[in-house]
N, CA, C and O of each residue as an XYZ file, in Angstrom:
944
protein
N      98.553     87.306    132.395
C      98.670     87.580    130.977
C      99.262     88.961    130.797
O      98.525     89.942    130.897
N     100.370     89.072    130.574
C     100.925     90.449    130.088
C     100.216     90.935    129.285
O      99.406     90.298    128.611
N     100.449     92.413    129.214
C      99.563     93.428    128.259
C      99.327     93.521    127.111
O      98.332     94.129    126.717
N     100.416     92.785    126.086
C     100.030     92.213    124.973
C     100.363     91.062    124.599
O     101.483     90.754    125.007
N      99.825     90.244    123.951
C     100.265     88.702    123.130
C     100.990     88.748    121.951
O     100.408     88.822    120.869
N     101.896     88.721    122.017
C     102.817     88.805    120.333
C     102.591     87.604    119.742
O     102.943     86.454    120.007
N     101.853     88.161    118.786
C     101.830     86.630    117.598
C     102.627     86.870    116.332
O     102.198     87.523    115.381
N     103.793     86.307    116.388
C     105.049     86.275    115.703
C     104.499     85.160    114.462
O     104.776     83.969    114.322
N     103.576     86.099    113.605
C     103.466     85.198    112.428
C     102.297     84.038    112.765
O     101.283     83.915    112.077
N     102.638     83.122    114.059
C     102.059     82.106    114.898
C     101.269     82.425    116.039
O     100.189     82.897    116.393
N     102.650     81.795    116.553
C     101.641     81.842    118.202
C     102.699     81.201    118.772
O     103.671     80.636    118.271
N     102.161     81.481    120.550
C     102.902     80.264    121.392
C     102.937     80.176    122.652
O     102.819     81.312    123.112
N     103.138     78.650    124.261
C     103.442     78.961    125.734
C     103.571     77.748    126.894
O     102.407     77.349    126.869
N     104.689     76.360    128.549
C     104.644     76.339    130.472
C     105.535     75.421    131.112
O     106.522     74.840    130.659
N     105.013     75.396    132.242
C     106.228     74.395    133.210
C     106.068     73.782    134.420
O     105.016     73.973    135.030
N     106.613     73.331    134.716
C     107.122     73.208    136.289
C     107.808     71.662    136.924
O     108.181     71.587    138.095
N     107.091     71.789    142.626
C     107.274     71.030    143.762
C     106.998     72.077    144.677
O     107.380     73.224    144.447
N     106.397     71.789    145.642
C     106.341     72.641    146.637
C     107.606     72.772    148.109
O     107.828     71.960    149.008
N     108.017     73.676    147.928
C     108.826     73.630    149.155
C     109.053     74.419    150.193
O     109.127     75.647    150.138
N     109.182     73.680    151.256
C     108.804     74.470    152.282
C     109.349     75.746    152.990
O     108.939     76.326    153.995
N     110.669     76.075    151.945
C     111.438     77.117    152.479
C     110.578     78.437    151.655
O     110.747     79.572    152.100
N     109.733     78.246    150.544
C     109.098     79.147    149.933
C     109.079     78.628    148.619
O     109.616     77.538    148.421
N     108.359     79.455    147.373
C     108.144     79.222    146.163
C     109.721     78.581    145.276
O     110.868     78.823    145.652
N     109.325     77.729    144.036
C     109.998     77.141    143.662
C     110.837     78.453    142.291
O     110.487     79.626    142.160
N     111.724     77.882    141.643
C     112.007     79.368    140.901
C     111.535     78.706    139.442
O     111.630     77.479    139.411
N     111.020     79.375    138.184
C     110.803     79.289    137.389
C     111.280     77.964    136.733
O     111.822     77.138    137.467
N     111.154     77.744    135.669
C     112.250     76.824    134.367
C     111.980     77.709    133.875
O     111.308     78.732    134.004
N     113.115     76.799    132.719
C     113.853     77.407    131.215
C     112.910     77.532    130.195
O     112.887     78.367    129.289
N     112.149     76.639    130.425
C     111.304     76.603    129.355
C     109.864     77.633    129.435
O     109.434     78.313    128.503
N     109.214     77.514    130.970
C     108.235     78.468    131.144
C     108.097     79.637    131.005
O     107.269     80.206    130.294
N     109.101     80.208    131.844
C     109.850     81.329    131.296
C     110.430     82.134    130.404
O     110.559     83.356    130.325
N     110.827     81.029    129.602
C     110.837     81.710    128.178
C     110.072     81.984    126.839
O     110.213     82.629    125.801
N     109.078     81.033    127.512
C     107.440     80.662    126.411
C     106.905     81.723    127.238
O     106.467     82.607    126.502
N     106.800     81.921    128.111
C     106.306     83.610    128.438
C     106.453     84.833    128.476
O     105.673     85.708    128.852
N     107.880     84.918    127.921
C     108.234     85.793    127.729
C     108.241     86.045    126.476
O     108.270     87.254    126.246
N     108.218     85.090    125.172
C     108.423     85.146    123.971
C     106.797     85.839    123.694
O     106.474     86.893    123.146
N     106.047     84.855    124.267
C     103.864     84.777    123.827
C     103.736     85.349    124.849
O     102.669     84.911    125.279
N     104.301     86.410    125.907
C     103.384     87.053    126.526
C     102.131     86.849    127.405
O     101.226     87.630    127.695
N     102.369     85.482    127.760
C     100.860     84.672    129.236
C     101.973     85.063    130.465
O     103.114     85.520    130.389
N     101.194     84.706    131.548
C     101.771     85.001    133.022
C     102.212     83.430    132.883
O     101.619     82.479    132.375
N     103.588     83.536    133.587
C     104.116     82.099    133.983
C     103.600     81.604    135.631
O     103.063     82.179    136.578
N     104.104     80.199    135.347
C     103.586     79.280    136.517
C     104.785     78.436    136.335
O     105.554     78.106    135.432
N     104.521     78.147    138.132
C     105.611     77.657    138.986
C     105.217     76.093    139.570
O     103.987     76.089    139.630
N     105.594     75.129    139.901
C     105.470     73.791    140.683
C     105.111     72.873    139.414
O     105.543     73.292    138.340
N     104.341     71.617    139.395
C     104.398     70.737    138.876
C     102.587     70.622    138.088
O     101.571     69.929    138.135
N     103.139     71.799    137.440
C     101.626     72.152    136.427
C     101.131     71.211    135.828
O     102.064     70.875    135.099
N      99.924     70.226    135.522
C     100.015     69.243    134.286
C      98.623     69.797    133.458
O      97.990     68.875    132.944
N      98.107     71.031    133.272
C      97.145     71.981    132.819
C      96.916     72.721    133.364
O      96.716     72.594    134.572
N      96.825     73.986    132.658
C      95.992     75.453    132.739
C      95.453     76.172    131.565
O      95.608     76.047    130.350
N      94.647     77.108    132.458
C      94.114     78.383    131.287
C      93.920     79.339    131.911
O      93.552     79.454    133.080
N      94.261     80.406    130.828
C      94.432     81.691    131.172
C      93.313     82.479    130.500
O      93.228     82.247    129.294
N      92.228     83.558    131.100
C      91.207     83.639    130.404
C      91.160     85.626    130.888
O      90.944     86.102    132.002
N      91.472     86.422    129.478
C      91.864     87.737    129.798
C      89.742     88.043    129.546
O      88.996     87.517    128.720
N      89.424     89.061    130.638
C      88.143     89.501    130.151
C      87.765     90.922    130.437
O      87.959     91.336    131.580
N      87.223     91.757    129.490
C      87.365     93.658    130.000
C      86.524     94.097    130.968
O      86.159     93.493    131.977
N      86.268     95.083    130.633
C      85.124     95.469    131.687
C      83.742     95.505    131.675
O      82.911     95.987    132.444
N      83.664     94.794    130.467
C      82.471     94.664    130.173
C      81.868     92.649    130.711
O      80.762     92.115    130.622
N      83.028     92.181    131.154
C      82.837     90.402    131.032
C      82.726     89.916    129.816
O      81.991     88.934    129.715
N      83.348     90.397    128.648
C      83.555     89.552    127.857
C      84.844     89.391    127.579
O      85.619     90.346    127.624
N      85.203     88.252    127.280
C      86.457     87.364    126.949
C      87.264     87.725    125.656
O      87.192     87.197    124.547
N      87.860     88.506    125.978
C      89.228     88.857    124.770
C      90.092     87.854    124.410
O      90.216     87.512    123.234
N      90.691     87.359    125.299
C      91.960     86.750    124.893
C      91.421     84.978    126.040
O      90.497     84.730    126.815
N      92.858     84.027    125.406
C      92.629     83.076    126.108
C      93.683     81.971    125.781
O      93.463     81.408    124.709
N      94.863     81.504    126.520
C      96.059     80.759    126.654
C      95.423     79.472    127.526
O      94.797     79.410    128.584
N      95.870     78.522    126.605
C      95.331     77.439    127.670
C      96.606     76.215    127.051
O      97.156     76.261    125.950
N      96.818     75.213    128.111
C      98.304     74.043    127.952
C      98.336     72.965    128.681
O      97.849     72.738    129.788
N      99.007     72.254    127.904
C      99.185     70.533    128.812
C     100.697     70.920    129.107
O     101.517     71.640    128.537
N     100.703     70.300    130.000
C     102.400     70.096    130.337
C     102.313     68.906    131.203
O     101.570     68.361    132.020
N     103.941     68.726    130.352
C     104.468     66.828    130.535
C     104.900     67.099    132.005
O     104.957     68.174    132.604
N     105.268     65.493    132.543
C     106.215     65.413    134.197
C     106.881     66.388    134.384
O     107.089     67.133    135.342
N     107.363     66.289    132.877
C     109.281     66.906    132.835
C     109.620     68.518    132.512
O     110.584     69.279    132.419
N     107.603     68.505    132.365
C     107.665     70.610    132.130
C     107.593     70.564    130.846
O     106.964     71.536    130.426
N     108.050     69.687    129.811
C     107.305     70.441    128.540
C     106.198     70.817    128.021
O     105.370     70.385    128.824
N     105.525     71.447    127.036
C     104.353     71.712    126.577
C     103.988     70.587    125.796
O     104.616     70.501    124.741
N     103.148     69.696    126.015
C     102.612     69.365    125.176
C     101.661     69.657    124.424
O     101.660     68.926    123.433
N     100.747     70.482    124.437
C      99.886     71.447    123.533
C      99.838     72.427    123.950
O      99.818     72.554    125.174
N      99.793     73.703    122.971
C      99.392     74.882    123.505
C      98.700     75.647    122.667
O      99.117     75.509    121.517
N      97.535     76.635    122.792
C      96.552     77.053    122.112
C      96.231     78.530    122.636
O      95.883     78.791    123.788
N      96.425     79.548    121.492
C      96.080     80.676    121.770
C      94.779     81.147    120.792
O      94.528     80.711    119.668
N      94.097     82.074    121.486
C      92.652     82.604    120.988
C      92.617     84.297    121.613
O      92.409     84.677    122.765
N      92.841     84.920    120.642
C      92.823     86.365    120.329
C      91.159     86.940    119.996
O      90.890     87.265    118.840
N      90.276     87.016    120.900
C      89.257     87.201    120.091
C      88.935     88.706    119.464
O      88.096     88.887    118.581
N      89.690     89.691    120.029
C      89.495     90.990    119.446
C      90.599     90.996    118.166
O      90.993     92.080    117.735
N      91.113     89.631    117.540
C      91.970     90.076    116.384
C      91.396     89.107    115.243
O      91.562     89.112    114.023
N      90.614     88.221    116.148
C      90.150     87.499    115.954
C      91.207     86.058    115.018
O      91.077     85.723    113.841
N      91.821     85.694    115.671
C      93.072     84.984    115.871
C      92.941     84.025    116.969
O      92.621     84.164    118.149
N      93.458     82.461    115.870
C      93.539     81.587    117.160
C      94.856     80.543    116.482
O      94.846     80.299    115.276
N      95.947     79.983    117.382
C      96.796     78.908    117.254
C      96.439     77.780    118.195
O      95.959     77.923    119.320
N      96.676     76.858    117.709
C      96.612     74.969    118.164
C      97.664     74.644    117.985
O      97.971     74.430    116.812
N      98.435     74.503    118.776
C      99.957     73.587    118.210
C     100.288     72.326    119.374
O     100.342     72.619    120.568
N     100.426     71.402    119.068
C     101.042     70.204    119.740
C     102.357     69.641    119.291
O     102.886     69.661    118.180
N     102.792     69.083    120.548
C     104.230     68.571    120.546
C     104.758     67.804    119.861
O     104.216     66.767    120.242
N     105.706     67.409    118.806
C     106.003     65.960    117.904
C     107.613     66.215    117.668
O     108.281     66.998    116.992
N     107.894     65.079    118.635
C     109.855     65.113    118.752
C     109.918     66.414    119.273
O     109.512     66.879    120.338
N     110.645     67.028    118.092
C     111.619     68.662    117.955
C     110.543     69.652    117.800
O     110.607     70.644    118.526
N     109.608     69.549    117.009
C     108.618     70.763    116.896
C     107.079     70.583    117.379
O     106.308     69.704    117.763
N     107.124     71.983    117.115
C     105.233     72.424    117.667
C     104.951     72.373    116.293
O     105.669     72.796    115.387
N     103.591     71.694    116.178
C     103.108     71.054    114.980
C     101.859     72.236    114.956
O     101.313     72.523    116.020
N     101.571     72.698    114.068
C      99.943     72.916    113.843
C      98.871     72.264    113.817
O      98.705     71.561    112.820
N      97.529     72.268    115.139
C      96.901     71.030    115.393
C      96.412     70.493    114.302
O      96.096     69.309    114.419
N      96.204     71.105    113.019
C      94.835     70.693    112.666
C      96.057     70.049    110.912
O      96.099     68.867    110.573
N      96.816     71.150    110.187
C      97.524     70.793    109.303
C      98.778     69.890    109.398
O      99.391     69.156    108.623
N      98.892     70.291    110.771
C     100.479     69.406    111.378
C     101.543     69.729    110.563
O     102.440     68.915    110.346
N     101.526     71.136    109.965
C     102.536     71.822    109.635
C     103.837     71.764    110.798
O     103.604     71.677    112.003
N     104.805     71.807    110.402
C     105.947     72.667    111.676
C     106.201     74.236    111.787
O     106.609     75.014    110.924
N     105.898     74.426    112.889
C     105.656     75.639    112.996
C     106.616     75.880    113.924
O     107.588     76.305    113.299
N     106.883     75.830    115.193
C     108.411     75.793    115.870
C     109.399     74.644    115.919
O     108.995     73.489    116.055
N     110.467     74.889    115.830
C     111.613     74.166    115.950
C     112.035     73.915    117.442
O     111.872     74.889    118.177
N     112.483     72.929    117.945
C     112.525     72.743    119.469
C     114.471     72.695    119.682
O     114.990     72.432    118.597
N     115.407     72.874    120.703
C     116.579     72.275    121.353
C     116.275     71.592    122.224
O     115.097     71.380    122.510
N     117.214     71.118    122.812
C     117.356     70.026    123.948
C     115.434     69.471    124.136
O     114.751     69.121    123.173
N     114.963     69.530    125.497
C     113.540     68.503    125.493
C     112.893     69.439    124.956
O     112.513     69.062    123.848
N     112.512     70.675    125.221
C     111.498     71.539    124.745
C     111.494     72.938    124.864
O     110.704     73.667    125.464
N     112.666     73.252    124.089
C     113.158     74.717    124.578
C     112.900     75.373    123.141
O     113.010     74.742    122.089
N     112.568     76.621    123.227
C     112.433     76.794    121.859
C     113.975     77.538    121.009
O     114.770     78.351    121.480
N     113.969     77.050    119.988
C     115.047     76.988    118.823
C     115.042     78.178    117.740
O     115.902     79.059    117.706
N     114.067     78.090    116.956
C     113.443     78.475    115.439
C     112.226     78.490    115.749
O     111.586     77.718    116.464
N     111.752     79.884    114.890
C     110.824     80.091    114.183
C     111.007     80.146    112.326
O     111.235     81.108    111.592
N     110.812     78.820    112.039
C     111.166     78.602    110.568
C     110.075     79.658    109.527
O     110.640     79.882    108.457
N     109.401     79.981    109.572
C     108.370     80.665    108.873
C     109.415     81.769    108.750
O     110.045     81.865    107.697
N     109.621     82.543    109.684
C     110.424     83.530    109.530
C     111.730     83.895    109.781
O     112.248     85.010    109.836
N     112.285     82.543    109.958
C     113.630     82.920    110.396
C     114.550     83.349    111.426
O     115.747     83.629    111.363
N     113.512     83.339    112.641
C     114.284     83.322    113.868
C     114.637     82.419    114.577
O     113.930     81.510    115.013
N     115.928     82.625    114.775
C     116.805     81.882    116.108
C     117.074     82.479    117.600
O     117.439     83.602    117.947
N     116.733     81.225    118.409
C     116.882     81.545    119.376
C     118.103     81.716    119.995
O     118.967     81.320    119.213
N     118.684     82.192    121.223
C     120.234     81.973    121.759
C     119.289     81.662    123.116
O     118.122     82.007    123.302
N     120.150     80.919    123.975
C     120.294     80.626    125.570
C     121.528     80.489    126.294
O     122.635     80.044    125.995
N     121.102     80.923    127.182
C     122.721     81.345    127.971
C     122.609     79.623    128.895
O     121.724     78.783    128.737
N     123.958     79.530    129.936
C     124.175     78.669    130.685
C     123.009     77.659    131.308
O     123.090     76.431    131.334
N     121.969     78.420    131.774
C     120.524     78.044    132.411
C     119.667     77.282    131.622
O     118.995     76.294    131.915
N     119.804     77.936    130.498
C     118.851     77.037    129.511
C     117.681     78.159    128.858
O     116.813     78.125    127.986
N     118.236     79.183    129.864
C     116.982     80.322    129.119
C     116.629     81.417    127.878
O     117.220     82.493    127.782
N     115.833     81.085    127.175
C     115.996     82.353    126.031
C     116.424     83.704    126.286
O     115.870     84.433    127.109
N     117.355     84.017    125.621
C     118.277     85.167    126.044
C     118.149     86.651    124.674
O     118.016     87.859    124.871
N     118.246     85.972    123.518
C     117.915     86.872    122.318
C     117.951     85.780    121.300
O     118.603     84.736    121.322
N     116.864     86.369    120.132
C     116.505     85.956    119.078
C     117.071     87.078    118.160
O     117.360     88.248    118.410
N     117.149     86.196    116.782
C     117.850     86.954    115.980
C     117.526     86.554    114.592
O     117.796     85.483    114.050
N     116.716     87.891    113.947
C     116.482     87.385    112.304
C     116.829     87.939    111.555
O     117.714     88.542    112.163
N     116.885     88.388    110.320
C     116.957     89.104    109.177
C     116.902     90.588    109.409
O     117.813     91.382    109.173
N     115.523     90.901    109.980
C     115.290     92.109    110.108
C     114.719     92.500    111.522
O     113.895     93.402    111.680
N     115.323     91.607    112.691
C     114.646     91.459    113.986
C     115.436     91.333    114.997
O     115.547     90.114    114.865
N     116.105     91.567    115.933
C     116.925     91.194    117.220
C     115.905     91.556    118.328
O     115.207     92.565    118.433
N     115.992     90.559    119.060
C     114.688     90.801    120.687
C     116.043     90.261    121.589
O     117.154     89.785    121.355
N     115.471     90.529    122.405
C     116.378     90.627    123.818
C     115.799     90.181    124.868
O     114.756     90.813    124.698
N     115.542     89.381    126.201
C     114.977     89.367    126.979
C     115.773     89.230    128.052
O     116.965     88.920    128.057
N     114.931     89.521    129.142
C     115.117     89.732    130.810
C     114.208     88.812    131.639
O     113.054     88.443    131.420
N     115.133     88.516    132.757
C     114.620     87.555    133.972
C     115.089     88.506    135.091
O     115.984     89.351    135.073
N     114.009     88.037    136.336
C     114.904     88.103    137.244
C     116.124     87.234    137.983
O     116.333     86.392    137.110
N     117.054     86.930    139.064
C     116.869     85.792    139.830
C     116.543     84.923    140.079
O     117.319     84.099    140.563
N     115.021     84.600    139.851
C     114.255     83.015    140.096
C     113.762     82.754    138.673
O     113.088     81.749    138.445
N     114.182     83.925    137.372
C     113.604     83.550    136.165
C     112.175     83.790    136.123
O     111.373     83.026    135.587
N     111.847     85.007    136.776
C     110.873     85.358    136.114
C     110.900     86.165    135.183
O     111.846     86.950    135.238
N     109.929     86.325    133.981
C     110.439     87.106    132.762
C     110.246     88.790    133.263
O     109.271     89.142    133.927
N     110.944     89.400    132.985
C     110.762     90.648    133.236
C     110.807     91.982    131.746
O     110.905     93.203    131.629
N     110.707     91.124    131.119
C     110.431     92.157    129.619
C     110.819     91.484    128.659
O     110.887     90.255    128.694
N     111.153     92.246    127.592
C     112.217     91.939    126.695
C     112.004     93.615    125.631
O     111.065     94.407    125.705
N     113.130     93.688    124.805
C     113.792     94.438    123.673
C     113.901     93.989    122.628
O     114.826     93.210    122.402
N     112.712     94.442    121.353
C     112.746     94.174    120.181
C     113.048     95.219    119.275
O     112.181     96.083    119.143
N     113.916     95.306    118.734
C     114.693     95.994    117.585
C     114.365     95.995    115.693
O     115.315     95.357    115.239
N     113.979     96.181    115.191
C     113.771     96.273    113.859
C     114.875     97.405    113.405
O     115.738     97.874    114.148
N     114.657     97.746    112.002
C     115.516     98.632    111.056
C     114.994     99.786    111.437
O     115.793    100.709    111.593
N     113.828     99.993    111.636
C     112.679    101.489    111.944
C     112.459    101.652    113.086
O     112.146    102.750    113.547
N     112.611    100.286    113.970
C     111.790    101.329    115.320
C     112.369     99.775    116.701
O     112.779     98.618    116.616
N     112.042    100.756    117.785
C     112.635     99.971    119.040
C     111.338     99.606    120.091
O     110.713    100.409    120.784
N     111.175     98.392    119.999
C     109.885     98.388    121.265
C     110.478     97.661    122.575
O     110.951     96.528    122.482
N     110.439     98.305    123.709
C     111.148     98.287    124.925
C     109.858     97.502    126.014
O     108.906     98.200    125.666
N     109.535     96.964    126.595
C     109.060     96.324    127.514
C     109.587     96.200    128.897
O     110.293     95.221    129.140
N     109.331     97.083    129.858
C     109.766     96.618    131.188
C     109.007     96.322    132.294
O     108.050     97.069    132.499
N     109.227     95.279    133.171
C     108.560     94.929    134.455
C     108.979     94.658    135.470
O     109.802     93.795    135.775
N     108.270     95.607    136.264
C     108.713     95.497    138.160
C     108.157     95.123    138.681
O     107.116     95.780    138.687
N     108.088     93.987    139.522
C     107.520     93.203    140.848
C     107.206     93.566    141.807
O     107.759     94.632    142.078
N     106.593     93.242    142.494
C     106.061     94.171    143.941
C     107.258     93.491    145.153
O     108.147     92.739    144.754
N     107.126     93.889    146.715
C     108.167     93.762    147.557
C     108.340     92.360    148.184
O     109.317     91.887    148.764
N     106.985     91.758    147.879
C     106.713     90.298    148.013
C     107.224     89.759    146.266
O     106.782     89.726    145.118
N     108.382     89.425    147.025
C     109.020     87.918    145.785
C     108.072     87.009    145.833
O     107.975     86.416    144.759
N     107.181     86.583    146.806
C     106.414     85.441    146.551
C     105.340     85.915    145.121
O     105.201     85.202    144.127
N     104.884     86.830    145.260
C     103.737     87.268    144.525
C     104.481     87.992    143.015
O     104.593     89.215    142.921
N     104.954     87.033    141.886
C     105.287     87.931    141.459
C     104.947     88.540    140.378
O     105.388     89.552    139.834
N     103.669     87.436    139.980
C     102.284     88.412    139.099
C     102.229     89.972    139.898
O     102.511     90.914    139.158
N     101.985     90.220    140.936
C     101.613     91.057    141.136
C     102.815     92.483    140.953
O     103.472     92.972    141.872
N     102.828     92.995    139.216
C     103.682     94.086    138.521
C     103.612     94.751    138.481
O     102.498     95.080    138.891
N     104.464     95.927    138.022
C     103.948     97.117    137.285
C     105.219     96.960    135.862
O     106.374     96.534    135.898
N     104.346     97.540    134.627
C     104.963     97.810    133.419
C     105.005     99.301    132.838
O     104.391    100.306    133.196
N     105.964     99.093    131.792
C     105.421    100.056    131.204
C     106.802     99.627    129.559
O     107.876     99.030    129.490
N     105.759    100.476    128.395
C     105.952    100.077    127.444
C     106.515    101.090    126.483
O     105.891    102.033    125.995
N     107.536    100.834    126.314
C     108.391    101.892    125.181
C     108.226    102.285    123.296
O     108.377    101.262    122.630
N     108.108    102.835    122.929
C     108.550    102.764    121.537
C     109.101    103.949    121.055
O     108.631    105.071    121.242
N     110.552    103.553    120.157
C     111.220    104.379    120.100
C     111.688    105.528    121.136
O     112.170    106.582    120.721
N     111.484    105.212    122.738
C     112.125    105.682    123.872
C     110.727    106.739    124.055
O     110.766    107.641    124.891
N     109.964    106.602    123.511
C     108.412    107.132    123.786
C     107.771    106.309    124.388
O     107.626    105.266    123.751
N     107.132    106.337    125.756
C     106.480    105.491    126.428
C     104.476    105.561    125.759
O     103.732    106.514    125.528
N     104.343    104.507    125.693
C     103.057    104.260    124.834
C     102.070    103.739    125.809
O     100.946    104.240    125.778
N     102.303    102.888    126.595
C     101.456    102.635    127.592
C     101.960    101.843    128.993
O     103.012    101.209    129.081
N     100.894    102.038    130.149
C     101.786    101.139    131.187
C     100.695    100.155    131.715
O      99.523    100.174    131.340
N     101.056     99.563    132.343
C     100.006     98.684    133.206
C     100.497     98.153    134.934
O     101.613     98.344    135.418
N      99.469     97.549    135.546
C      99.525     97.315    136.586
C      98.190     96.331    137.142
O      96.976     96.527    137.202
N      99.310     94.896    137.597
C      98.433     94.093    137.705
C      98.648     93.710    139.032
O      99.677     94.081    139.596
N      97.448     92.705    139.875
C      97.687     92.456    141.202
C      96.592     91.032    141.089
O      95.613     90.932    140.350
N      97.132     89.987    142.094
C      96.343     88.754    141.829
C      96.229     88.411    142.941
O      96.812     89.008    143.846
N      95.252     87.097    143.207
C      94.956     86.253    144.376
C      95.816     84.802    143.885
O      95.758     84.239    142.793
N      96.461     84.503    144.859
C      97.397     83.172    144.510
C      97.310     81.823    145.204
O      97.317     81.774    146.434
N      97.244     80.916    144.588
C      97.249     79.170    145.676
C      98.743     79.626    146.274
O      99.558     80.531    146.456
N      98.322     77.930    146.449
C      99.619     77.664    147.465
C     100.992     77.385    146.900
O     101.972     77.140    147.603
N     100.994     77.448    145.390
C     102.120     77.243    144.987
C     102.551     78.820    144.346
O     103.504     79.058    143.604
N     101.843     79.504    144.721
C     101.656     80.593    144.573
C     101.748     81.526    142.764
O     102.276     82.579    142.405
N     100.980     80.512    142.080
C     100.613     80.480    140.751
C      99.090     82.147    141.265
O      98.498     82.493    142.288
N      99.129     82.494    140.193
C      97.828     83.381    140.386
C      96.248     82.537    139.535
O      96.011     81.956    138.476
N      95.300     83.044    141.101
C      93.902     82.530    140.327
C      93.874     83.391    139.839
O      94.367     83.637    138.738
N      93.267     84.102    140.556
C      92.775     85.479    139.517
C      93.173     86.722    139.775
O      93.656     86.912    140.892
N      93.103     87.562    139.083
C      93.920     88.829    138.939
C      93.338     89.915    138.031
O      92.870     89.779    136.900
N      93.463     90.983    138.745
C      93.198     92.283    137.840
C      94.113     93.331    137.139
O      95.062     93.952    137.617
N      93.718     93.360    136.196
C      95.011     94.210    135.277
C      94.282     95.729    134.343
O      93.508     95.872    133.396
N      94.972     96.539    135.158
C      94.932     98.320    134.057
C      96.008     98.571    133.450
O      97.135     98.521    133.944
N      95.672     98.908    132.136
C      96.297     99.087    131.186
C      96.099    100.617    131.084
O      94.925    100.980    131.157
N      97.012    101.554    130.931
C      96.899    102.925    130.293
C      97.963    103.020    129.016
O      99.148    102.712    128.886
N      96.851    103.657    128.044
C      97.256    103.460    127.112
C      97.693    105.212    126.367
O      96.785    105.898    125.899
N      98.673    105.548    126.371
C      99.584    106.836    126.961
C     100.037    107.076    125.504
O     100.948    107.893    125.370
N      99.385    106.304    124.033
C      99.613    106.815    122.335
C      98.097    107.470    122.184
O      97.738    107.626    121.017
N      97.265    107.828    123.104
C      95.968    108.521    122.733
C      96.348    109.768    124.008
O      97.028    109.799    125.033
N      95.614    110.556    123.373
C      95.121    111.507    123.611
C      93.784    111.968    124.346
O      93.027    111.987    123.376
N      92.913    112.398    125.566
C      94.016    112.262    126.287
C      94.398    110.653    126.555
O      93.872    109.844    125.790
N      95.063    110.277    127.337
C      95.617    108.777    128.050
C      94.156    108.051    128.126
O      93.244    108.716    128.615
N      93.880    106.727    127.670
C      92.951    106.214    128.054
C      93.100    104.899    128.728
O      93.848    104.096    128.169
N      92.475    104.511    129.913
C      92.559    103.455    130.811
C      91.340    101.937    130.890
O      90.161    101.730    131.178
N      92.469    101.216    130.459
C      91.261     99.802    130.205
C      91.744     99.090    131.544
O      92.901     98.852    131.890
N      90.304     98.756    132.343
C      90.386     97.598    133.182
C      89.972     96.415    132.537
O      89.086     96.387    131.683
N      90.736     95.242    133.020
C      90.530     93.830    132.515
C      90.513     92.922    133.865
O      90.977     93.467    134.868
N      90.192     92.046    133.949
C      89.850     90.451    134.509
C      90.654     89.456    134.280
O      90.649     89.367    133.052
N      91.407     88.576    134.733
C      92.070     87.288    134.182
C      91.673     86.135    135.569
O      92.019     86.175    136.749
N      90.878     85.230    134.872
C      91.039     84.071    135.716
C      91.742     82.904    134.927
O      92.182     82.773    133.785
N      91.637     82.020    136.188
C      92.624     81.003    135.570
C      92.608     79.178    136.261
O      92.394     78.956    137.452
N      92.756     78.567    135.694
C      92.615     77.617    135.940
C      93.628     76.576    135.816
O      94.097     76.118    134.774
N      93.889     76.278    136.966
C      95.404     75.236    137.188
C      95.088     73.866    137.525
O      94.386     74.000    138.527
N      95.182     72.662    137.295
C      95.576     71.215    137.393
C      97.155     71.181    137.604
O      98.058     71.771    137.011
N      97.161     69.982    139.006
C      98.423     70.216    139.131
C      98.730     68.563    139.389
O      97.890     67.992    140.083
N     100.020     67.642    138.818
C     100.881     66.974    139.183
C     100.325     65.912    140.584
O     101.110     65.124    141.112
């Protein structure tokens, strides 16, 4: 789970074989639902997980949990913010993510399940050749995002009229492991906070569990939160 969850109005978030030359590389779609909502992505032939952020105290802040089809789409996905006290339900129907409970449309889908629109507010997505979200673009909003090589998300750049929030992430020397990051977080070319996470991984080398510090570098002095993330994978 990256260091923060952007809830764009909503909410939102997966994907995916094992092979024997090493880990498989991302999709279009996982990758970019994680990079947009901010959960750690997963690799091979996922058909459920959950992601469960908890501080240092053991209680449960945050919490991403998803079905995913054969073919890697989401068929439901559900976020729960409990320190904002914020939660989304959305399931799959045709082109959009529905709201579970009103069955509003709340995202707009391309091709099987890539995301398009955010109609509430007016963003569009772009994707380059791959299929991957590349920049969104609204009224008063341009974001930008980054992969590596195998498509893992490695930040993104959101732009407004007032101010610039920069997101970057580095991987450790093991490509296999590539939860295991370091960040750090910009605004207006003022760094605000960083983090650094490290996990225990299966064999498809998805992370169980993992520990994540956050320093948070807009206080005075710097203050440092440890957190917890376990997780729970069903696979294919």
């Amino acid at each position: 789970m990256k260091p923060e969850i952007v809830l764009i109005a909503l909410t939102v978030a997966l994907s995916g074989c094992d092979d024997p030359k090493g880990p498989i590389a991302y999709t279009p779609e996982m990758a970019s639902f994680s990079n947009e909502f901010d959960f750690d992505p997963l690799r091979g032939p996922v058909k459920d997980f959950s992601q469960t952020l908890m501080n240092d105290k053991g209680e449960v802040t945050r919490r991403v949990s998803a079905t995913v089809s054969h073919e890697g789409c989401f068929d439901s996905l559900e976020f729960h913010d409990l320190d904002a006290n914020t939660s989304v339900a959305l399931v799959l129907d045709a082109n959009y993510y529905l709201g579970a409970q009103a069955l509003d449309k709340r995202i707009k889908l391309q091709g099987k399940c890539q995301l398009a629109e955010l109609p509430a507010i007016g963003l569009l997505y772009d994707t380059d050749d791959n299929g991957f979200v590349v920049a969104a673009r609204g009224k008063e909003t341009t974001v930008n995002y980054r992969y590596d090589e195998e498509g893992y998300p490695l930040g993104k750049k959101t732009q407004t009229k007032d101010s610039t929030l920069d997101v970057k992430a580095i991987t450790g020397k093991d490509k296999r492991k590539k939860l295991d990051y370091q960040s750090v977080s910009m605004l207006d070319n003022k760094t605000i906070s960083r983090a650094r996470q490290t996990c225990k991984y299966d064999k498809y080398f998805n992370p169980v569990s993992c520990t994540l510090d956050i320093t948070d570098e807009s206080v005075a002095p710097a203050a440092v939160h440890h957190y917890t993330i376990q997780n729970t994978i069903d696979y294919y």
